[in-house]
C-alpha positions in Angstrom: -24.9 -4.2 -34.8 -26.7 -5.7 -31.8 -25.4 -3.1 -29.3 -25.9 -0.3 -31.6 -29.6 -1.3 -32.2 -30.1 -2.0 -28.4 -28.7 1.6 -27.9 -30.8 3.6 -30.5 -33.4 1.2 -28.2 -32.8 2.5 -25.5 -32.6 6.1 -26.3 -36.4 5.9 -27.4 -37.4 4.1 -24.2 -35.5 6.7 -22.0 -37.6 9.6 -24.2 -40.9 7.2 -23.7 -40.0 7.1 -19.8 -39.4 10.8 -19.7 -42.5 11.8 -21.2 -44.2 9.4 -18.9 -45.3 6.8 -21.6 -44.1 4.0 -20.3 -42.4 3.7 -16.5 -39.4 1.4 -17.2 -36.7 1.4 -19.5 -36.2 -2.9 -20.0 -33.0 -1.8 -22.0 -31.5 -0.2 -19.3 -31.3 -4.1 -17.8 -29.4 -5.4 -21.1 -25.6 -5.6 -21.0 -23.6 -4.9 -24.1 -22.8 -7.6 -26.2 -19.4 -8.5 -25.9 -17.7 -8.4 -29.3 -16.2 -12.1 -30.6 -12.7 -12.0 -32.1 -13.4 -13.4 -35.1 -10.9 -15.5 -37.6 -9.7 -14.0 -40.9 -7.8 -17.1 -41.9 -4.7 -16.9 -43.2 -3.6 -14.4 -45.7 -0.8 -15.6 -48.1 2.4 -13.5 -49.4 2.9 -12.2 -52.8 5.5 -15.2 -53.3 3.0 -17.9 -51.7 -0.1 -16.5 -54.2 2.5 -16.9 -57.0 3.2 -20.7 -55.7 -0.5 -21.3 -55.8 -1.0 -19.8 -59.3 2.5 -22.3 -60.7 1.2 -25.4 -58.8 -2.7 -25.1 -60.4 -1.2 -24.6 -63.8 0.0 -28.2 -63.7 -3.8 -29.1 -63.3 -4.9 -31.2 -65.8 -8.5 -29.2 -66.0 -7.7 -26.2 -68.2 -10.6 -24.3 -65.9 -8.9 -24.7 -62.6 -5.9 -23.3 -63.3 -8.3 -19.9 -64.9 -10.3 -20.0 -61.8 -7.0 -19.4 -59.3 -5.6 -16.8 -61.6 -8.6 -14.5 -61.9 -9.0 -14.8 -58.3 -5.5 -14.0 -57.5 -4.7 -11.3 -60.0 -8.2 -9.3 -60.0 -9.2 -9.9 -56.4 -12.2 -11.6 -57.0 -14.8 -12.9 -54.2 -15.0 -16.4 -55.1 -19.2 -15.8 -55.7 -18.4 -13.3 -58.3 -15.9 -16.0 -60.2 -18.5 -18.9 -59.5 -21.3 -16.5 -61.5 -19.6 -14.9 -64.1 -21.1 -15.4 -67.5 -19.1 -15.6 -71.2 -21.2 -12.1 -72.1 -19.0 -10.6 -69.1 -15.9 -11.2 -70.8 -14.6 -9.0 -73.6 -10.9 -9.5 -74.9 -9.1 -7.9 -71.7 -12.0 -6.9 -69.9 -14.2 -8.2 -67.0 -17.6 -6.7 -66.0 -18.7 -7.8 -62.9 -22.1 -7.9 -62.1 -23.5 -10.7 -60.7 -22.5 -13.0 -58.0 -23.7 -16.7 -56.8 -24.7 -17.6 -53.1 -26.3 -21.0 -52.5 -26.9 -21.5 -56.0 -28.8 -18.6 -56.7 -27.5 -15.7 -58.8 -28.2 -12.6 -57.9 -26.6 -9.0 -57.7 -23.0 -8.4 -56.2 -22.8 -8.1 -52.3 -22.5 -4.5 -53.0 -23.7 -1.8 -55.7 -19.7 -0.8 -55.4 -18.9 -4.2 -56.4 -20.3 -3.8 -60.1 -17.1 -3.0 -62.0 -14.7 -3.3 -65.2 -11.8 -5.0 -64.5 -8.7 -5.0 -66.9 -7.0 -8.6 -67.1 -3.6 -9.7 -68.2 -2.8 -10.8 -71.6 -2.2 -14.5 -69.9 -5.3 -14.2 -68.0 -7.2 -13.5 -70.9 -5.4 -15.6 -73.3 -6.3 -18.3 -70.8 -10.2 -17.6 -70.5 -9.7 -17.7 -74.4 -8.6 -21.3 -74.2 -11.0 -22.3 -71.5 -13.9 -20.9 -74.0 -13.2 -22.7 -76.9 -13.0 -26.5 -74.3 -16.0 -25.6 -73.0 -19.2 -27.0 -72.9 -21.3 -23.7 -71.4 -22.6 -21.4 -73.6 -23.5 -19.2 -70.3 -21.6 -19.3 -67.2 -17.7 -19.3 -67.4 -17.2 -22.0 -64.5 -19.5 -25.4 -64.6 -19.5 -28.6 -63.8 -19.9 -31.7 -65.5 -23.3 -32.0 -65.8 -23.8 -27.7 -66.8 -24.3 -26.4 -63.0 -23.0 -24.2 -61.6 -20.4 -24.8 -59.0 -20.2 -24.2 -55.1 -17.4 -22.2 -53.3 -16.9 -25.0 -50.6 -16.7 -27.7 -53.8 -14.1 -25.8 -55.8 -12.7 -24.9 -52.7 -11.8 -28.7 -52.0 -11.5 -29.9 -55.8 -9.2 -26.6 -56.8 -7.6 -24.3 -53.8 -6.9 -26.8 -51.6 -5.0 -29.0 -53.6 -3.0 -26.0 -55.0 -2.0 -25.1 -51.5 -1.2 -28.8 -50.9 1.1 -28.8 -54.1 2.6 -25.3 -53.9 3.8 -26.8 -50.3 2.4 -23.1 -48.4 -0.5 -23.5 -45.5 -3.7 -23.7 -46.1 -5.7 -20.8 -47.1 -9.4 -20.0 -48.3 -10.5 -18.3 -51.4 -11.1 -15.0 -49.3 -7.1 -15.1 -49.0 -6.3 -14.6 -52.3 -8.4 -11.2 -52.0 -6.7 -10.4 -48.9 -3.6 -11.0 -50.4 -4.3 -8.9 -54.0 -5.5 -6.1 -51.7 -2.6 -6.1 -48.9 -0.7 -5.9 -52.5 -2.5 -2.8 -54.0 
């Protein structure tokens, strides 16, 4: 984004230059920013996601075990699960709309990601179960004390340990989405 922006830059100095505006072009100093390789993580198999999903149904916490399989099987981002609300779930259908950063609820990253997701009849069967145990009348995914939750603490108390038990490396909850899109 830099270079580009330092480019269209550039392109209006020269212009500014040429019509004798301005007599130097600083731009024409700058280097391009060279572009970092940047880490993806590690994107699990089809047979290590269905590990995960086995080993964080032995959870004791009814919600764990929900949270992993709606990641995994719709492709969630982990802000979109962390903010979805009860009214967002009808029988086998997911409307997602919101998402959490930070603690604050907002809009999804994109307008594209607003959608209407079909879920399995196990998935839904098991948001079913969570609903009735549940303490929130709003949000699908609290804590204790009614908050909401954070990606890095669910990410330590829930996918983590899963890994851990399933016996398959380490991933984050961006893997799972990796993973249900390398399947589509």
């Amino acid at each position: 984004t830099a270079n580009q922006v330092i480019g269209t830059l550039g392109r209006a100095l020269s212009f500014f230059v040429m019509k004798e505006y301005i007599t130097f072009n600083p731009c024409r100093e700058l280097a391009p920013l060279q572009p970092k390789d940047t880490d993806q993580g590690y994107t699990p198999t089809k047979a290590e996601v269905a590990k995960v999903v086995e080993a964080a149904a032995e959870f004791e916490d009814l919600w764990k075990t929900a949270l992993v399989k709606l990641c995994a099987e719709l492709g969630l981002r982990i802000s979109e699960a962390l903010a979805l609300q009860w009214t967002a779930v009808r029988k086998d259908q997911l409307f997602i709309k919101r998402s959490v950063v930070q603690g604050v609820v907002g809009r999804t990253k994109t307008k594209g990601s607003e959608r209407a997701l079909k879920m399995s009849q196990s998935l839904s069967r098991m948001l079913t179960e969570h609903r009735l145990r549940s303490a929130s009348k709003d949000y699908v995914f609290v804590n204790e004390n009614g908050n909401l939750l954070s990606a890095s603490d669910v990410l330590k108390q829930v996918l983590t340990p899963a890994c851990t038990a399933a016996n398959v490396p380490q991933f984050g909850w961006h893997g799972l989405r990796r993973a249900y899109i390398t399947e589509l």
